[in-house]
Every structure is written in C-alpha cells, then in structure tokens.
N, C-alpha and C positions, 0 to 999 in steps of 0.2 A: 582673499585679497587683502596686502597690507597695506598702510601708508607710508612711504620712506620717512624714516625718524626727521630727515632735512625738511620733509614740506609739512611736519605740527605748525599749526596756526598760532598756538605762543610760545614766545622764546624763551621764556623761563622755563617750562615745561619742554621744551624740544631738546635745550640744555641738559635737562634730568634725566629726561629717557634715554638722551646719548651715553651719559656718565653712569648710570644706570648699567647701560648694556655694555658700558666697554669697564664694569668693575674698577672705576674709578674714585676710590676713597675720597679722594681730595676735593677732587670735581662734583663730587654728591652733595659734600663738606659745605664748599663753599657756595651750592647753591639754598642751603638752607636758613631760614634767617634767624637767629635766637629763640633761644624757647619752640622752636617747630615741634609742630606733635603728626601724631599720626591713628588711625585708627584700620586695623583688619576685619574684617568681617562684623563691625559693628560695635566692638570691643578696641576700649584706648589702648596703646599699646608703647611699651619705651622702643622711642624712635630707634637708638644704634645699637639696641638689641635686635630690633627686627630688621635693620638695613644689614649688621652682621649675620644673621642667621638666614633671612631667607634670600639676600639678594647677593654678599660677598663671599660665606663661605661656603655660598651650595651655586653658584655661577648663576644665578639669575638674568631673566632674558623678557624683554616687552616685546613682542610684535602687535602694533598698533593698529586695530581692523577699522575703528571709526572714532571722530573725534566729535564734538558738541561745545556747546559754552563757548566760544572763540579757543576755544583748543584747552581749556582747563579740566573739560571733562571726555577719559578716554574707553574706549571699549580694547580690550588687550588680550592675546593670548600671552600667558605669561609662564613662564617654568623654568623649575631650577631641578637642582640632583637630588631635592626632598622630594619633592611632590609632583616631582614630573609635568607636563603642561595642562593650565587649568585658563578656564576662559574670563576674564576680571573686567572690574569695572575701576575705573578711579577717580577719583576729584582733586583737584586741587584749588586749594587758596594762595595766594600768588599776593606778595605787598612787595611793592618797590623793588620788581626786579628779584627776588626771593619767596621760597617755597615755604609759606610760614604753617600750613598741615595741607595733610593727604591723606585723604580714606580712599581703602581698595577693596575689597569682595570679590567671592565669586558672584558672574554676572549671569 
C-alpha cells in the first residue's frame, strides 16, 4: 500500500517527491536550499552527482509506503534502471520552505 505523493504531510517534501518522480531538474533545483547536502547509505555524498546519477539519468521513482516526523521522515520503495527497486528510508531537513539535506538508505 502507497500514499499518493498529493497526501505527504509536508509540503516541502511532497513538493520533492513530486519533482522527484516527474524528473524534474528545475523543480528539484529550486527545492533545494544553498549548500544542501545529502547522505546515501551513511556516507556524504555530492548532492548533483547523486541526483544525476541515481534519480535523472537512470529514471528514478518514490513510492511512498509510510511517513513519520510530520512527513519529513519517509519509508520508500524506490528504483531506478541501476539498481532496480530497493526498499529506503529518508529524512529530511526542511528550513524555510527548503530542502537544506537528506539522507536515504536501504531500510
């Protein structure tokens, strides 16, 4: 069972995972706030190296199984044409309307 991307409980993050899944460069762009970092599997990671690699150029995809934190923290099945779909976890930090990092995992 999913949650439709429209009912995440935050709008910064429902924003993400929209632009996210409709490989929206711009929309991703301008949800991020300067200096945003990110971390995979526990390890920092440069941010638009990994938004190009594992979300833009291999078609990456969130479906949303549960959310937490008022909607900053998501449980995901996620996959793209690397690694095919893998079950994740994510957090986000969220200032002013902006996605300032986000660490993901398998969960």
């Amino acid at each position: 069972m999913t949650i439709p991307v429209n009912q995440l409980s935050d709008p910064t993050v429902r924003d993400f995972v929209t632009a996210l899944n409709a490989h929206d460069r711009s929309a991703v762009a301008g949800l991020l706030a300067p200096g945003a970092t990110m971390s995979d599997d526990g390890s920092d990671r440069n941010l638009q190296e990994w938004l190009d690699r594992e979300v833009f150029s291999s078609n990456g995809h969130m479906d949303v199984e549960s959310e937490a934190d008022g909607g900053r923290a998501l449980v995901a099945t996620y996959r793209n044409d690397t690694w095919g779909a893998m079950r994740t976890k994510w957090q986000f930090t969220v200032d002013g309307g902006k996605v300032s990092r986000f660490e993901t995992g398998q969960a």
